[in-house]
C-alpha positions, -999 to 999 in steps of 0.1 A, spaced: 446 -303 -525 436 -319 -556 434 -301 -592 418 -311 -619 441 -297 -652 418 -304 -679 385 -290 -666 407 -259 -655 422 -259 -689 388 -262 -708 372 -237 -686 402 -211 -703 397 -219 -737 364 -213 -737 377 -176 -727 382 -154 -761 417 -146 -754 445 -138 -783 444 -114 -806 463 -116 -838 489 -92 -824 501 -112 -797 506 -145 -813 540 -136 -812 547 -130 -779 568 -153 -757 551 -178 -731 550 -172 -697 583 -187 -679 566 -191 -642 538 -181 -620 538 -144 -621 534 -148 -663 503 -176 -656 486 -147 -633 496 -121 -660 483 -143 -686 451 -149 -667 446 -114 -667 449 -103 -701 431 -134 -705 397 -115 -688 408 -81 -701 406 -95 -744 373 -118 -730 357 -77 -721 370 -63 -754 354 -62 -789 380 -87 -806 366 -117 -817 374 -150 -807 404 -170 -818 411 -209 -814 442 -212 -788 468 -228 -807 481 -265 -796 511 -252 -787 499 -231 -764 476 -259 -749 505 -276 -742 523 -252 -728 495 -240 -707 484 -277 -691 520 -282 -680 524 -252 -661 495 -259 -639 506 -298 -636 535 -277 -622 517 -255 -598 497 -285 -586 528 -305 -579 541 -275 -557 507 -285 -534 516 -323 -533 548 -316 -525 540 -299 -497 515 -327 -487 548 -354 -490 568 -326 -471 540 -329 -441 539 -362 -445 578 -370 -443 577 -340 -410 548 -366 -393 573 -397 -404 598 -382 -382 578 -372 -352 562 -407 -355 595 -420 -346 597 -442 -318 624 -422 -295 650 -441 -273 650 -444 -233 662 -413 -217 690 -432 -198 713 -404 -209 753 -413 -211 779 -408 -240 769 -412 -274 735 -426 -263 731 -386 -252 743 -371 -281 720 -396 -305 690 -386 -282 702 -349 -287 701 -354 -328 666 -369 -326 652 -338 -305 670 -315 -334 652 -337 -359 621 -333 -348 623 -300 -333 634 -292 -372 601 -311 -382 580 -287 -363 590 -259 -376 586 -269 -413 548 -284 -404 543 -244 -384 556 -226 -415 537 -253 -440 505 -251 -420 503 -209 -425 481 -223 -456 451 -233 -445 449 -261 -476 479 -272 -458 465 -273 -420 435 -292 -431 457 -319 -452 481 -320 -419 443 -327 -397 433 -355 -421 470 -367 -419 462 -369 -381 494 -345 -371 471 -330 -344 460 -358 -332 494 -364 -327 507 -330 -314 477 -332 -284 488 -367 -275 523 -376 -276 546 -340 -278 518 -313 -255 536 -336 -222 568 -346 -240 598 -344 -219 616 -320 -236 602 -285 -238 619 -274 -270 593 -300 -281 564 -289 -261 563 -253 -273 566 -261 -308 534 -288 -305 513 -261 -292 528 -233 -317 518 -261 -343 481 -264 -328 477 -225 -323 490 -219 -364 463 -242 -372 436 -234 -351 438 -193 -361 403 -181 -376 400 -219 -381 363 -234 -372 365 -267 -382 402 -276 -369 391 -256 -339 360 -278 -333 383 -308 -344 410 -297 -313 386 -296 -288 370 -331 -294 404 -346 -288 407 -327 -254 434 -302 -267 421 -271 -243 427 -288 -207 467 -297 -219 471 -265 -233 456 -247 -196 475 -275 -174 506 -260 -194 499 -229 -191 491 -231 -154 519 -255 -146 545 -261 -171 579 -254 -159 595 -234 -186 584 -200 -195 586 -202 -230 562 -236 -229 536 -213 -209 535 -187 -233 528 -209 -268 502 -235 -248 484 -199 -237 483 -186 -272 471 -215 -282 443 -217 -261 437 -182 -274 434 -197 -305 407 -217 -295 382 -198 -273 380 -159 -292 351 -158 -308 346 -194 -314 318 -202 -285 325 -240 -283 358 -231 -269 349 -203 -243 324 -229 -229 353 -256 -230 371 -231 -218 346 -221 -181 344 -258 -175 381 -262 -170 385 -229 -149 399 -215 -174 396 -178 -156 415 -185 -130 447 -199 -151 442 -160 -164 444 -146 -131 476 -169 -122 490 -161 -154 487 -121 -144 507 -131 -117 531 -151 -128 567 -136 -127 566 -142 -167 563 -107 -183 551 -122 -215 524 -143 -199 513 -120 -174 503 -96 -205 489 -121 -227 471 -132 -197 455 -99 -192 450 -91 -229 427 -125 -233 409 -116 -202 404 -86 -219 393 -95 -251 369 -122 -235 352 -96 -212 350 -74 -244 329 -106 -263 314 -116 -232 300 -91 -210 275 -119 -196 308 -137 -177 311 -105 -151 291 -123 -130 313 -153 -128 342 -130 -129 334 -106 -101 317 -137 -79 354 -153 -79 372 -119 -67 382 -109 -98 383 -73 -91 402 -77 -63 428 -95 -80 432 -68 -107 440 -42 -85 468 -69 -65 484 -64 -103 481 -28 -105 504 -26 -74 532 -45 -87 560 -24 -103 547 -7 -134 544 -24 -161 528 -27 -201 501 -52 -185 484 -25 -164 472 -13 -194 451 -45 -202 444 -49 -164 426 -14 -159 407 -25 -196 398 -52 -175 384 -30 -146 365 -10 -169 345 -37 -179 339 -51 -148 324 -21 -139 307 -6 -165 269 -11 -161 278 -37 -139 271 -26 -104 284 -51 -80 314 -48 -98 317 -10 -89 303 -18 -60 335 -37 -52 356 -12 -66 344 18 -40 355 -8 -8 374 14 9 397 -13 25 412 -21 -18 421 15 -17 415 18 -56 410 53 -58 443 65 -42 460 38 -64 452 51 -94 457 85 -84 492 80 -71 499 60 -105 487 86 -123 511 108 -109 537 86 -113 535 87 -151 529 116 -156 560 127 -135 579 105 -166 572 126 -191 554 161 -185 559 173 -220 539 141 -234 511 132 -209 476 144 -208 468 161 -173 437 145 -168 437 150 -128 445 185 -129 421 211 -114 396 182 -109 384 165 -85 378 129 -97 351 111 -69 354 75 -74 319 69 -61 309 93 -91 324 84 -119 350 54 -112 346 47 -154 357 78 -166 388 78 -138 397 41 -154 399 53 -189 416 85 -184 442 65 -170 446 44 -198 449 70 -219 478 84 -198 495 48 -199 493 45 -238 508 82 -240 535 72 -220 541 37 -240 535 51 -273 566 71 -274 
């Protein structure tokens, strides 16, 4: 970020601003007292006091202070820079033994350290442009997304997702450097848990509501890493798995048909008969989309042989056997058909589940 001081500092003198009863008051000592002068600034600018000339100490005064505040911005640019220095570093052959080990251990702290500084930096999105033009993503997607270690790996797709949040033009820029098939292949694939559940929130990051990236996103499959990721072992990924599925079936009624043509359906209701769980909730979401004003996807949710409808019934009871006092009888003196009214059943039980998990 650049600023220019003196057309800033011209634009506020042109502002009537002191009357003669506060030439005595003492200057601002940091950034709260610029913002507070700012203001007061606008409020005499409003009033009926005529203008006064701003005296030169004043002037003074005022064009360091924002020298100030820019140099807080380029010293987060060096701070990037110096982070991208280390990762830049060439590391040494992982022939462990001895001290060679514990030097290789330093350098994974270092740059694990250097991560974290760029994730925190990059929450300003001044900052996650600077650290694209500084060509840190470039960097992330192609040397630390398959690094060796996977303290690193998670931290380069933490980096990408921090950047690429409610971010078109870094999103666009991630996708033209084939970010979204790494970030699936680690989500599908990668060996360590925590690895599957940063690359998946990164590819989050990229395919909600940005179009570019949910097409990206069908031509690498990317709806059946969801429906592996639902039944993964990994609590964490199994839920973020089913939320996105969610959230894209919410944006994009128009993929059902892809959805229910790969068995879809089916494999939702293989999750709702594992041990109950938070992610049901995001599963039967799932189901309700599927079928609503969809009708080969309640078509495929009245085959007798998936046994839907006494699922959900015996779940039902299940939770509501948890807490009487706090669930909604929604089954009781009624007789739910599910070749009625298979929507209705779906969100009722929903609303029993978030009872249940609310408390």
């Amino acid at each position: 970020m650049t600023c220019s001081i003196d057309s800033f500092l011209n634009e506020y003198l042109a502002v009537n601003t002191m009357s003669e009863d506060r030439q005595t008051r003492r200057y601002p000592q940091n950034l709260q007292g610029v913002l507070q002068l700012a203001v007061e600034a606008g409020s005499a600018a409003e009033g009926p006091a005529p203008p006064e000339p701003m005296s030169e100490e004043r002037k003074t005064w005022l064009r360091e202070a924002l020298t100030e505040l820019c140099k807080g911005q380029m010293d987060e640019v060096e701070q990037m820079k110096q982070c991208l220095a280390v990762l830049r570093k060439e590391g040494s052959e992982r022939e462990r033994g001895g001290e060679e080990e514990r030097e290789d251990d330093d350098e994974d702290d270092e740059r694990e350290t250097a991560f974290e500084m760029l994730s925190e930096l990059c929450e300003n999105l001044d900052n996650a442009r600077d650290l694209m033009t500084l060509g840190g993503l470039e960097l992330c997607v192609s040397q630390y997304l398959n690094h060796a270690q996977s303290g690193l790996r998670w931290r380069a797709a933490q980096l990408i997702a921090s950047c690429a949040q409610n971010m078109p033009q870094l999103q666009f820029h991630l996708l033209s450097i084939g970010a979204l098939p790494k970030l699936l292949q680690l989500t599908d694939s990668d060996p360590n848990p925590t690895v599957r559940v940063k690359a998946l929130y990164a590819v989050s990051c990229l395919v909600r509501e940005q179009e570019a990236g949910l097409q990206a996103f069908l031509s690498h499959d990317g709806f059946s890493v969801l429906m592996r990721g639902m039944q993964s072992e990994n609590e964490k990924l199994r839920t973020k798995s089913a939320f996105l599925l969610l959230n894209l079936l919410t944006s994009h009624p128009e993929q059902k048909d892809t959805l229910v043509a790969m068995g879809m359906v089916q494999q939702l209701v293989s999750v709702l008969r594992t041990p109950h769980s938070p992610v049901h909730e995001h599963v039967l979401g799932a189901l309700c989309c599927l079928v609503e004003d969809f009708p080969q996807g309640l078509k495929d949710c009245r085959n007798p042989a998936l046994g839907l409808e006494e699922l959900l019934r015996q779940r039902s009871k299940e939770l509501q056997g948890k807490e009487e006092s706090q669930v909604i009888h929604v089954f009781e003196n009624q007789i739910v058909k599910l070749d009625r009214n298979v929507v209705v059943m779906l969100q009722n039980l929903i609303s029993v589940m978030k009872c249940v998990f609310s408390m």
